[in-house]
C-alpha positions as CSV (number, residue, x, y, z in Angstrom):
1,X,105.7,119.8,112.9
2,X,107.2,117.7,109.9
3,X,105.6,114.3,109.4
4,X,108.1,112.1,109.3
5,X,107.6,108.3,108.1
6,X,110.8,105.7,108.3
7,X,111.1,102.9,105.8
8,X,113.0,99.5,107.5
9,X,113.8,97.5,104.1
10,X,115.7,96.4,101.6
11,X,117.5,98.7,98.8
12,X,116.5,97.6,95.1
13,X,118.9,98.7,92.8
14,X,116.6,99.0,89.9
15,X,114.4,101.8,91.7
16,X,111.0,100.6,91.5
17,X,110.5,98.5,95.0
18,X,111.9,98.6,98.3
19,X,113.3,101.4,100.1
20,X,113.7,103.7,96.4
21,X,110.0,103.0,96.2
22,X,109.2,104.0,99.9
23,X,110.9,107.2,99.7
24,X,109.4,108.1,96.4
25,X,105.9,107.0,97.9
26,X,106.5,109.0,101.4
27,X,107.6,112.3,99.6
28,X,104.4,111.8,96.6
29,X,102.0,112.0,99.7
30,X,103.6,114.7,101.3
31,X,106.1,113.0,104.1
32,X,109.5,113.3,105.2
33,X,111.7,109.8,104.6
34,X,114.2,108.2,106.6
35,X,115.3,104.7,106.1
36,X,117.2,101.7,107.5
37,X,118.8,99.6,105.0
38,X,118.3,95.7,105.6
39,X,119.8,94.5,102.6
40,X,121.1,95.4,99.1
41,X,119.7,94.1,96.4
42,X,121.3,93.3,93.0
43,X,117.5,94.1,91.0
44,X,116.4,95.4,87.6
45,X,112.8,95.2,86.0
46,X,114.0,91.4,84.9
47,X,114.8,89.7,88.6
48,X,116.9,89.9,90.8
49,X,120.1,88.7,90.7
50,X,122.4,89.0,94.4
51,X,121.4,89.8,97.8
52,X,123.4,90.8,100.3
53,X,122.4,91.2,103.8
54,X,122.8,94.4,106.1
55,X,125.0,93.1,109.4
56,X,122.9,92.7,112.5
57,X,125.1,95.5,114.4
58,X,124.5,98.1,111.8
59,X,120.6,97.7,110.8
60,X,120.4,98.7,114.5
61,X,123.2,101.4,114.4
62,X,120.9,103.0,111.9
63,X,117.7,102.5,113.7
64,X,119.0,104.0,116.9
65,X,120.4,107.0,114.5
66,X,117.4,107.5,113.1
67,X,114.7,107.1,116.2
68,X,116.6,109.0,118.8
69,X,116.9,112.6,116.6
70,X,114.1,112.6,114.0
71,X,111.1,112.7,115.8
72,X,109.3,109.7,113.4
73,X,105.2,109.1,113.5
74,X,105.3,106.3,111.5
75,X,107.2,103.5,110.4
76,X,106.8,100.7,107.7
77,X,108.9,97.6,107.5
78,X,109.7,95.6,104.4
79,X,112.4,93.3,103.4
80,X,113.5,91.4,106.3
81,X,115.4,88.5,104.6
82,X,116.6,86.4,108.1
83,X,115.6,85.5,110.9
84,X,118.9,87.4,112.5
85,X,117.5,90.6,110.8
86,X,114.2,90.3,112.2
87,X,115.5,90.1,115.6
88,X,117.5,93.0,115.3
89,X,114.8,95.3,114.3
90,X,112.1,93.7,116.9
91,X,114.7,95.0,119.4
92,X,115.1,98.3,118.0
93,X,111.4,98.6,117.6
94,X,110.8,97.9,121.3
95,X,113.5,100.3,122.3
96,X,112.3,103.6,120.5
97,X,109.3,105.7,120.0
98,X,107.9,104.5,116.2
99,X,104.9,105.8,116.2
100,X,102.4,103.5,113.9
101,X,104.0,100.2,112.5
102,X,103.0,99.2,109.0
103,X,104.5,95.8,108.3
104,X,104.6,94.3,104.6
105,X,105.6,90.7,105.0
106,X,107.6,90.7,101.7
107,X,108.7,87.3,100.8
108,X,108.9,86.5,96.8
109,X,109.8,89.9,94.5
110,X,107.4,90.3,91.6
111,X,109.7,88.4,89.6
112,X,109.3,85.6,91.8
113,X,112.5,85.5,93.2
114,X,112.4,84.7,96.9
115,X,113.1,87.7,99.4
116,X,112.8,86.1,102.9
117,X,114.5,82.7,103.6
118,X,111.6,79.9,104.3
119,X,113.4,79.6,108.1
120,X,112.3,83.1,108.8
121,X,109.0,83.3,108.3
122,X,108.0,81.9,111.9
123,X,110.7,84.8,113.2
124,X,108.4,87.2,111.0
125,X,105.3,85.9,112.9
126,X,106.7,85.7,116.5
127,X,108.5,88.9,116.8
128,X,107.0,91.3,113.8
129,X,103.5,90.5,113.7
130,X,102.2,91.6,117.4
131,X,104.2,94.6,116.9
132,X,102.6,95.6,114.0
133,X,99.4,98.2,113.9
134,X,98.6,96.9,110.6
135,X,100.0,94.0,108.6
136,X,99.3,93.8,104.4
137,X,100.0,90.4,102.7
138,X,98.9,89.6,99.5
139,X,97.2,86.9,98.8
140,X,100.0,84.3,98.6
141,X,102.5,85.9,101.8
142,X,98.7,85.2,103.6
143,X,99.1,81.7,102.5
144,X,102.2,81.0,103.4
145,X,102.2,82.5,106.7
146,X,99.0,80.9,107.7
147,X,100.2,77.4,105.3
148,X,96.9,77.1,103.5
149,X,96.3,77.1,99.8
150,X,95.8,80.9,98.4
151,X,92.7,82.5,98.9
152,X,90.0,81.7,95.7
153,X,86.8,83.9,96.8
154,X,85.9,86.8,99.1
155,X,85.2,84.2,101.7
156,X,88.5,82.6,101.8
157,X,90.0,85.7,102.2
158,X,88.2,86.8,105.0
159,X,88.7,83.5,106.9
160,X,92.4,84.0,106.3
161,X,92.0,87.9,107.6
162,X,90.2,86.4,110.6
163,X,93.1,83.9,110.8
164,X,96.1,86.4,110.3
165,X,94.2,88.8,113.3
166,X,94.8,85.4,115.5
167,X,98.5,86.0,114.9
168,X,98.6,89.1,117.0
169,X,98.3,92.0,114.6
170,X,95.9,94.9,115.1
171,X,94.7,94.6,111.8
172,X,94.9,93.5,108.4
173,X,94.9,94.5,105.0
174,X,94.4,91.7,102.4
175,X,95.7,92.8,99.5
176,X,93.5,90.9,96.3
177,X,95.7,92.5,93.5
178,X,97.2,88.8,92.5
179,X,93.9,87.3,92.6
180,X,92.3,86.9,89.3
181,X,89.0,87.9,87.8
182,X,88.4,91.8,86.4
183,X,88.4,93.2,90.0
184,X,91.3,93.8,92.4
185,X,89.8,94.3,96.1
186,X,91.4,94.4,99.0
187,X,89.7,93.9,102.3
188,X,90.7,95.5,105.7
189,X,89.7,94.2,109.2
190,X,90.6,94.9,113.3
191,X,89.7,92.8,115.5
192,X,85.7,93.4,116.5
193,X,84.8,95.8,113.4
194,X,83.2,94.7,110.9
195,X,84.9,94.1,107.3
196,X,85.9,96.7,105.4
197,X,86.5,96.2,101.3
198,X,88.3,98.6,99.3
199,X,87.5,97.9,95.7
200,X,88.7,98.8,92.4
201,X,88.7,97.7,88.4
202,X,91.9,96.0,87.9
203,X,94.2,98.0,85.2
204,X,95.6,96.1,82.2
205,X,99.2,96.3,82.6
206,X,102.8,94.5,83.4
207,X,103.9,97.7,84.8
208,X,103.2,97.1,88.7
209,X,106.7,96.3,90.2
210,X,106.9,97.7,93.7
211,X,102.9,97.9,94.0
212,X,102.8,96.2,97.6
213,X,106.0,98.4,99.3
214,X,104.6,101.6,97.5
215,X,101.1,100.6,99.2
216,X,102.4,100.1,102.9
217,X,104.6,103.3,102.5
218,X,101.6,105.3,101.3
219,X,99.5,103.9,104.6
220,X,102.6,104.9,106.7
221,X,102.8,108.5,105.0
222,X,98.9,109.0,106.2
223,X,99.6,107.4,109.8
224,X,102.5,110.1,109.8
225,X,100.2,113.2,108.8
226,X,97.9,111.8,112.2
227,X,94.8,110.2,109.5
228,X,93.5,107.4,111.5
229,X,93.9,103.4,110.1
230,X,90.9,103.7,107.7
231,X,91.6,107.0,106.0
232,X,95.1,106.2,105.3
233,X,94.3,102.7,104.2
234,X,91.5,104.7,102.0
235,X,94.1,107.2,100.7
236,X,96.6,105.2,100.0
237,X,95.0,102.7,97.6
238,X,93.3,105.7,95.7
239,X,97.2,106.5,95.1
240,X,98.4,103.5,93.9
241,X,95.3,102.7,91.7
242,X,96.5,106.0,90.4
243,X,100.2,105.2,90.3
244,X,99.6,101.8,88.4
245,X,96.9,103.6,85.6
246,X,99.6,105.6,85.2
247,X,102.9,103.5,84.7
248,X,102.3,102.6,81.5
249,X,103.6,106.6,80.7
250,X,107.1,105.5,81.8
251,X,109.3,103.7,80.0
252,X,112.1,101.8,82.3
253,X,113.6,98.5,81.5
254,X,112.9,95.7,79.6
255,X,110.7,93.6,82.1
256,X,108.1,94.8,84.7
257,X,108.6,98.3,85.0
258,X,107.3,100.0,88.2
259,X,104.2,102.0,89.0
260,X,104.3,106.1,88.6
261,X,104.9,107.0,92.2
262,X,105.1,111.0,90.9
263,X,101.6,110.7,88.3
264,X,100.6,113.3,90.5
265,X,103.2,116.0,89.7
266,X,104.9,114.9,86.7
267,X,103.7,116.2,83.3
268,X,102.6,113.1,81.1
């Protein structure tokens, strides 16, 4: 059977992040995409510049499209922006067979613009979070959500993983990739398992727009081919470390250009 994966997010205009970046990530690992829209955004590799929001009515209309015909086995949810939005997809969560549930709390775009209105973010918690098999803030969505100062040290950011598991989630990965120092780890944990870090060199570039959508939709793509939590957590950061050490072969825009989501099929 197909493995299907569905992306719940927000459109980016510019291609490199949101739902552009979650279909190119589910069809580089080898999965079938389907998305709900949740909003449009007016985005280049500069900022962004207008967002408009999906109506309530139809960000279900399309879930219930999608869920009652395609047979999906995984879903990942991204850009959420209110807390009327949230609510809508909670619903049509609850209502349909979604297999795994990746959710990537995104708040502030790599430009820094903000993506989910400060109101929302306790909507994000209470109705999004227990559903989730796996939640992956970086470093400063953790924060916010838990309203501490941002992780410094391996130690911080376990107490916050800890922390975020006391939420409701199933687990947790704590993406380090904004931290600083020559490293960018990232550390996964379930309730009653011991820690798990993923580690890797950080790579010297500007070219990482879309890194934290393109790593949830990856995870979803391995929940969808059946891997279990760890493999596809495993898998999937192998492909992005790849996709960012490889971005610097395209050449898009003027600002942060995104990773290489096709390194792996593209000739250099």
């Amino acid at each position: 059977m197909t493995a299907i994966a569905v992306t719940i997010a927000g459109s980016d205009s510019g291609g490199g992040a949101g739902i552009q970046a979650d279909l190119k990530a589910f069809s580089a690992n080898g999965v079938y995409g389907a998305s709900v829209l949740t909003a449009l955004t007016a985005q280049n590799t500069r900022g962004v510049s207008a967002i408009h929001d999906v109506p309530t009515d139809f960000v279900r209309a399309q879930m219930d499209a999608v869920y009652s015909d395609l047979g999906v086995k995984a879903t990942k949810i991204g850009m959420l922006a209110s807390s009327t939005i949230i609510r809508a997809v909670a619903e049509g969560l609850r209502a349909h067979e979604t297999g795994p549930i990746v959710l990537d709390p995104v708040m502030v775009a790599a430009s820094g613009d903000p993506l989910l209105a400060e109101s929302a973010v306790s909507s994000l918690i209470a109705e999004l979070v227990p559903l989730a098999d796996v939640i992956t803030p970086n470093l400063h969505e953790a924060a916010r959500m838990l309203e501490v100062p941002v992780a410094q040290s391996e130690a911080d950011m376990l107490s916050q993983a800890e922390r975020l598991l006391g939420l409701g989630a199933r687990s947790v990965l704590l993406k380090g990739g904004h931290g600083t120092g020559e490293d960018s780890n990232d550390l996964f944990l379930r309730d009653g398992a011991d820690a798990i870090w993923l580690r890797e060199r950080r790579i010297a570039t500007e070219n990482t727009h879309g890194t934290g959508c393109t790593l949830s939709s990856a995870i979803a793509a391995g929940l969808a081919k059946q891997l279990t939590m760890k493999e596809a957590i495993a898998s999937a950061k192998s492909y992005v470390h790849g996709a960012i050490a490889a971005a610097d072969q395209l050449e898009i825009g003027s600002g942060h250009g995104p990773v290489h989501h096709f390194y792996q099929l593209w000739s250099a």
